[in-house]
C-alpha positions as CSV (number, residue, x, y, z in Angstrom):
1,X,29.2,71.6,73.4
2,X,31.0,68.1,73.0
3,X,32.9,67.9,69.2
4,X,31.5,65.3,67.1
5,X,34.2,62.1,66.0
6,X,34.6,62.3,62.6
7,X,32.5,60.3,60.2
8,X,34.3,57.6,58.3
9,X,34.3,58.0,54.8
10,X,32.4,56.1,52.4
11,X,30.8,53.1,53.6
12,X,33.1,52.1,55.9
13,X,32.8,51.4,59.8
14,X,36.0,49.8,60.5
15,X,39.0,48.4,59.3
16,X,41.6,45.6,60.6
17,X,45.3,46.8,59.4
18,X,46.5,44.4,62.1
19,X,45.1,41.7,60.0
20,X,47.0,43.1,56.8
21,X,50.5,43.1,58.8
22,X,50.1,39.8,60.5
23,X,48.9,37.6,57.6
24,X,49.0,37.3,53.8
25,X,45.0,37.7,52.7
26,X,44.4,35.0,49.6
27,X,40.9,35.3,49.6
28,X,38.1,37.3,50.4
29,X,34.2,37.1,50.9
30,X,31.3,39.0,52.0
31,X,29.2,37.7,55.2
32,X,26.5,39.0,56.7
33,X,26.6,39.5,60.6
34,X,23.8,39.2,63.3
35,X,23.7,42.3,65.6
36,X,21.2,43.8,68.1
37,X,19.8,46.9,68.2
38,X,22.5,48.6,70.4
39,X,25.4,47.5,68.3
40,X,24.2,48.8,65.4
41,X,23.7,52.4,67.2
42,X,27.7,51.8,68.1
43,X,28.5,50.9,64.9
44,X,26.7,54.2,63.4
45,X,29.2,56.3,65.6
46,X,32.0,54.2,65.5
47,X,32.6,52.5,68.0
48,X,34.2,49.2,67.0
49,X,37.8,47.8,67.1
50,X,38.5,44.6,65.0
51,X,42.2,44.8,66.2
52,X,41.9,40.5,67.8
53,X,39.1,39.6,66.1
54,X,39.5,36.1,64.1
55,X,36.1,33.7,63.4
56,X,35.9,30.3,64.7
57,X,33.5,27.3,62.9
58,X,31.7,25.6,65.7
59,X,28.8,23.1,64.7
60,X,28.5,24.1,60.8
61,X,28.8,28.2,61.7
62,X,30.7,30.6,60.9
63,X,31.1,32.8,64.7
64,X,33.4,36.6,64.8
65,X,35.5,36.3,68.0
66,X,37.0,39.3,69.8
67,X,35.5,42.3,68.3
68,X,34.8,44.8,70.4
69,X,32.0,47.2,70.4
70,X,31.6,49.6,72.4
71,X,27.9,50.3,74.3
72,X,27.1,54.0,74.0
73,X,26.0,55.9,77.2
74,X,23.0,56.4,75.9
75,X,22.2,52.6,75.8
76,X,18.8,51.2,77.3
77,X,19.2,50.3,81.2
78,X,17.2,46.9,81.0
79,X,19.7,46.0,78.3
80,X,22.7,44.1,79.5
81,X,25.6,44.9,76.9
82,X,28.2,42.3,76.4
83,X,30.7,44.5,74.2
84,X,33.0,41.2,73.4
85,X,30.5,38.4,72.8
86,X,30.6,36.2,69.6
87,X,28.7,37.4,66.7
88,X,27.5,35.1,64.0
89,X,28.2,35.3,60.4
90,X,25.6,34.9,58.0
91,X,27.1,32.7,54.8
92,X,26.5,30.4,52.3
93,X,26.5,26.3,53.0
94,X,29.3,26.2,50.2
95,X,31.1,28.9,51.2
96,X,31.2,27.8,55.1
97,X,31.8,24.5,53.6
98,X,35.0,25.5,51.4
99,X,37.0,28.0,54.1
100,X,36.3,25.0,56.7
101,X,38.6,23.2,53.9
102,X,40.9,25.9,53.5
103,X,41.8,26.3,57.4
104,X,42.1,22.8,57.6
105,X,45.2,22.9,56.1
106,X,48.0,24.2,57.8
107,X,49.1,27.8,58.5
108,X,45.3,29.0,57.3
109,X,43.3,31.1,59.5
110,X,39.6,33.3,58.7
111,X,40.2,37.1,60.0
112,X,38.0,39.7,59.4
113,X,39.4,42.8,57.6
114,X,36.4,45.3,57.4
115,X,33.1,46.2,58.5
116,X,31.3,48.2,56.1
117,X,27.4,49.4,55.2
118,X,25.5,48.0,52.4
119,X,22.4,49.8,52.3
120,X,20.9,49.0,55.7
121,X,23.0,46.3,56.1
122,X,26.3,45.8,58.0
123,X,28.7,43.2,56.4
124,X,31.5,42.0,57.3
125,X,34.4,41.0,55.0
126,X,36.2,37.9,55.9
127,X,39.8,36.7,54.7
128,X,41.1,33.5,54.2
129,X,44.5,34.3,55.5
130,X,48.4,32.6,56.0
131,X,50.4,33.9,58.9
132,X,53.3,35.5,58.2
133,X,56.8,34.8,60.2
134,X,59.0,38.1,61.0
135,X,61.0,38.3,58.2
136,X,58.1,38.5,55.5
137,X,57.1,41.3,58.0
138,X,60.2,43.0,57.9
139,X,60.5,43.0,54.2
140,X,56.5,44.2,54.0
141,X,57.7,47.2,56.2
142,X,60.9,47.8,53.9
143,X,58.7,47.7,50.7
144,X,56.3,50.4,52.4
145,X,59.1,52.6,53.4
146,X,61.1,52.2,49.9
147,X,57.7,53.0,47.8
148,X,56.6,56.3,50.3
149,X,60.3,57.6,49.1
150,X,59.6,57.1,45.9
151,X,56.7,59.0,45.8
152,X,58.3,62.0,47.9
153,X,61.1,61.8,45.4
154,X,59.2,61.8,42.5
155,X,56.9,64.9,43.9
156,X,59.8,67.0,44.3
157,X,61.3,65.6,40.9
158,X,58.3,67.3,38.9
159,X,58.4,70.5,40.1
């Protein structure tokens, strides 16, 4: 008897805390994402890393690069499963239209954060994001450390 992974709580599939470390996120939206029938099993059990994933424009769409899903065993053998090929994101003319603007200037970038269910449907959420140099890192880390202190000294305060 094999022991079953976990389920993710609530509705979501995965989550990119790289993305969150490497980047200040200024805004976010929901896009749809094309998938075929294997990576949706995948996605059911978890099998997705959004580590190096970022989305690239190419001739008016919106593409997620570098996620990777993985095929399950149990996949169909006439099926050839490419677990790193681009996925397109389903959006809005004015939406595509204003992050092309955005990443046009400099230092902006799209990343993906999260994958998540919505009713039968798997979105994606995409940030509009500014890299951030070592430093702002640094200080990110700091202020993570200083506030999980905090809450250990106030825990112990109360009793």
């Amino acid at each position: 008897m094999s022991k079953k992974k976990p389920k993710p709580s609530g509705n979501t599939i995965a989550l990119n805390k790289k993305a969150r470390h490497d980047y200040f996120i200024e805004d976010k939206l929901e896009a749809g994402i094309a998938l075929t029938g294997w990576e949706v099993k995948s996605l059911r059990q978890g099998k997705v890393q959004l580590v190096d994933s970022y989305i690239v424009f190419h001739k008016g769409e919106a593409w997620l690069t570098g996620a990777l899903i993985t095929p399950l065993k149990e996949a169909s053998t006439h099926v050839i499963c490419e677990p790193r090929r681009e996925r397109k994101l389903l959006m809005h003319r004015k939406e595509l239209d204003r992050l092309q603007q955005k990443i046009a200037a400099k230092g902006h970038t799209c990343v993906c954060t999260a994958l998540y269910w919505k009713g039968p449907n798997v979105k994606a959420e995409v940030a509009l994001a500014k890299g951030k140099q070592n430093h702002d890192k640094r200080a990110a880390t700091k202020d993570k450390d200083w506030n999980k202190q905090k809450e250990r000294l106030m825990k112990h305060s109360v009793r």
